[in-house]
VEXDREN-636604 format. One record per residue (C-alpha): residue in three letters; residue number from 1; y, z, x. Coordinates in steps of 0.001 Angstrom, whole numbers, plus 500000, padded with zeros to 6 digits. Each point is the difference from the previous one (the first is absolute). Last residue first. Layout:
// residues N
PT  code  pos       Y       Z       X
PT   ALA  NUM       Y       Z       X
...
This chain:
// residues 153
PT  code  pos       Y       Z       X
PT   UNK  153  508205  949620  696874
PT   UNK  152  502276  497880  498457
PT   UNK  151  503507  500328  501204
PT   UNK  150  503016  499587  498213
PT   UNK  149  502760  498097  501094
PT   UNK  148  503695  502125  499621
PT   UNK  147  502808  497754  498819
PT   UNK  146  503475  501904  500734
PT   UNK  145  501543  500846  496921
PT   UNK  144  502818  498408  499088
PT   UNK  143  503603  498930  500942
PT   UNK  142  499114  501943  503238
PT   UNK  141  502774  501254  502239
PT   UNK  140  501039  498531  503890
PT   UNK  139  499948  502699  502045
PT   UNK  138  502831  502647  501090
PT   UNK  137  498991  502049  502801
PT   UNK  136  497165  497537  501090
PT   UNK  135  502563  497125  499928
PT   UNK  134  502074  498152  497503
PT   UNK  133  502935  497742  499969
PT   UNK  132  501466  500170  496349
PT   UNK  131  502785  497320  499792
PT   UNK  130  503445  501316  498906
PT   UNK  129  501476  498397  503373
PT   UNK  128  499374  496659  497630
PT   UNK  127  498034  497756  502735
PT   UNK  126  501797  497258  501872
PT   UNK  125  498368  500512  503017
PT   UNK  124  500854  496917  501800
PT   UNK  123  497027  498165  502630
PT   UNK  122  503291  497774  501792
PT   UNK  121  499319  496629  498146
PT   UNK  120  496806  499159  502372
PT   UNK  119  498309  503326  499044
PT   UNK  118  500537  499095  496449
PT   UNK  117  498773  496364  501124
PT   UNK  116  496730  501409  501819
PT   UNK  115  499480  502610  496921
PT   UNK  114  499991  496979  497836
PT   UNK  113  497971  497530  501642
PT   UNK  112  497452  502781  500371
PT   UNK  111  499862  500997  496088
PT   UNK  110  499279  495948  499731
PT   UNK  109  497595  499815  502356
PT   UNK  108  498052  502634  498267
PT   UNK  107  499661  503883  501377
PT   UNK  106  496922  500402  501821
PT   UNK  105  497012  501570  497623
PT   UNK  104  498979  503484  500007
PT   UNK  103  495986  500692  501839
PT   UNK  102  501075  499978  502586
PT   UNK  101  503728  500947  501561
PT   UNK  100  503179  498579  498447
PT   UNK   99  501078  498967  502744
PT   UNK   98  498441  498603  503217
PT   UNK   97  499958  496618  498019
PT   UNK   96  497087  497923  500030
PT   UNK   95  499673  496362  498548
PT   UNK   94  500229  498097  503599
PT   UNK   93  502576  502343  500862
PT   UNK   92  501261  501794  496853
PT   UNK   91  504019  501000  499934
PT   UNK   90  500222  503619  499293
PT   UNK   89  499680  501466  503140
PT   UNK   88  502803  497899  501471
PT   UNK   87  502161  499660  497907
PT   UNK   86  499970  504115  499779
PT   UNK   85  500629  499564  504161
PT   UNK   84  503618  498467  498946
PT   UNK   83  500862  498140  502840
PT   UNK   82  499263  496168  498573
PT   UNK   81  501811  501635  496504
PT   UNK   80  503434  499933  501891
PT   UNK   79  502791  500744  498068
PT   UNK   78  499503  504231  499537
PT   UNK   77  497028  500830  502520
PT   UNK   76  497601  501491  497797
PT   UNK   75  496256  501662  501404
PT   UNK   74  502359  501196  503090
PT   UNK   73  497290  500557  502859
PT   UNK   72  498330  503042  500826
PT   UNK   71  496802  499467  499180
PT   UNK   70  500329  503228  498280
PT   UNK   69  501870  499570  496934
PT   UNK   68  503109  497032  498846
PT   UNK   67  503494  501114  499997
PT   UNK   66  500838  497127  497558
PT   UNK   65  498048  502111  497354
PT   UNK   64  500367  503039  501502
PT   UNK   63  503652  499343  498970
PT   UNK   62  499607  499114  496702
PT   UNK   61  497662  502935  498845
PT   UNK   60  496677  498752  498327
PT   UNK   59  498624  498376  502760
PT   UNK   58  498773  503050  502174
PT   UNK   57  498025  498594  503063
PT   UNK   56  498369  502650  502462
PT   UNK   55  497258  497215  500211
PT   UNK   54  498945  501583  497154
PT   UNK   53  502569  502450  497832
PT   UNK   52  498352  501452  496958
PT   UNK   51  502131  502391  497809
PT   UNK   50  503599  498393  501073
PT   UNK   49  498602  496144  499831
PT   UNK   48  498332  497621  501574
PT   UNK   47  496266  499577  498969
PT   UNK   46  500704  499622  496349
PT   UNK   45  503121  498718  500293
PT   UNK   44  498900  497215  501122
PT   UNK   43  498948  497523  497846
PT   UNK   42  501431  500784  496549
PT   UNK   41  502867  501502  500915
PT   UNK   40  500487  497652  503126
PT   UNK   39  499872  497013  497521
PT   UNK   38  502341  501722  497595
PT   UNK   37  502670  501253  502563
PT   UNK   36  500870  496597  500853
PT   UNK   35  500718  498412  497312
PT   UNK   34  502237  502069  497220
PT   UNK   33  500928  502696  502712
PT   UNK   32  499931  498040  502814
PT   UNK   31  502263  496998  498212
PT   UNK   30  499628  496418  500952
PT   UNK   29  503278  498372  499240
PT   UNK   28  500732  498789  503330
PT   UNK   27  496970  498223  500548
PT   UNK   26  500470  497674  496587
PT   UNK   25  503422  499064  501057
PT   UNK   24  498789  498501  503010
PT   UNK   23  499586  501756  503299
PT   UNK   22  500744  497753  503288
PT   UNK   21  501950  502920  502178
PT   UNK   20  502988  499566  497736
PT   UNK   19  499567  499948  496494
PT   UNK   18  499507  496014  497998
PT   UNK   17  501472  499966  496617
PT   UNK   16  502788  497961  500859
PT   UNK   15  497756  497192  501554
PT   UNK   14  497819  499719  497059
PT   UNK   13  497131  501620  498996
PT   UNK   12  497707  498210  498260
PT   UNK   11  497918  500550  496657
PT   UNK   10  496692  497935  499049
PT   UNK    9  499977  498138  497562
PT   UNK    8  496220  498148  499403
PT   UNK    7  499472  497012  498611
PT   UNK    6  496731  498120  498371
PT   UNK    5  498866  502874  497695
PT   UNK    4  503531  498940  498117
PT   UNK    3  498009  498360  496838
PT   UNK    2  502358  497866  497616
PT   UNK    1  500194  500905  496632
């Protein structure tokens, strides 16, 4: 029994598996509906969406998503991540983003990385066109109860 703590495999991508512009294998496979969509689901779609829209920014439909809100500027440019203004707000500067706003936490590094190389690999929808998309006329529905705090008086 010999003990492997000593070596570590990591994969790499060879030549073949290389896409144009510089994306590996791994950047091309990054899905918006599996990846994507779950990060900005559960940090901003609660700002940015049908039923609340700051900034003028709805995510939740694709192309206000790239379309970006009231600053004007595209929040996805498709291929270029540096021009995306959603890069932008979301990646801290000296450990503070402009987005999420206080109190909610910036989105990790690693949720970052990923949006950056989605963006990079052309920023896809490859969502199911059965996908809900909701808005005030047709809002998202509760699996449950909503919890309701009580109040001692």
């Amino acid at each position: 029994f010999a003990p492997f703590a000593d070596t570590l495999t990591l994969p790499v991508a060879s030549s073949s598996e290389t896409a144009t512009n510089g994306l590996d294998a791994e950047q091309k496979n990054i899905s918006f509906h599996s990846d994507i969509s779950p990060i900005f689901s559960r940090h901003c779609y609660g700002c940015h969406q049908g039923a609340k829209q700051l900034g003028s920014y709805a995510m939740t439909e694709f192309q206000g998503l790239l379309a970006g809100g009231e600053s004007g500027q595209p929040a996805i440019v498709p291929g270029k991540p540096d021009e995306s203004y959603l890069v932008e707000l979301i990646t801290p500067i000296d450990g503070h983003a402009e987005m999420p706003n206080e109190p909610f936490p910036h989105l990790s590094d690693v949720e970052i990385n990923l949006i950056k190389n989605w963006i990079s690999a052309g920023a896809l929808n490859d969502s199911p066109s059965n996908v809900q998309s909701y808005s005030s006329e047709t809002p998202p529905p509760y699996v449950s109860s909503p919890s309701i705090p009580s109040v001692d008086t």
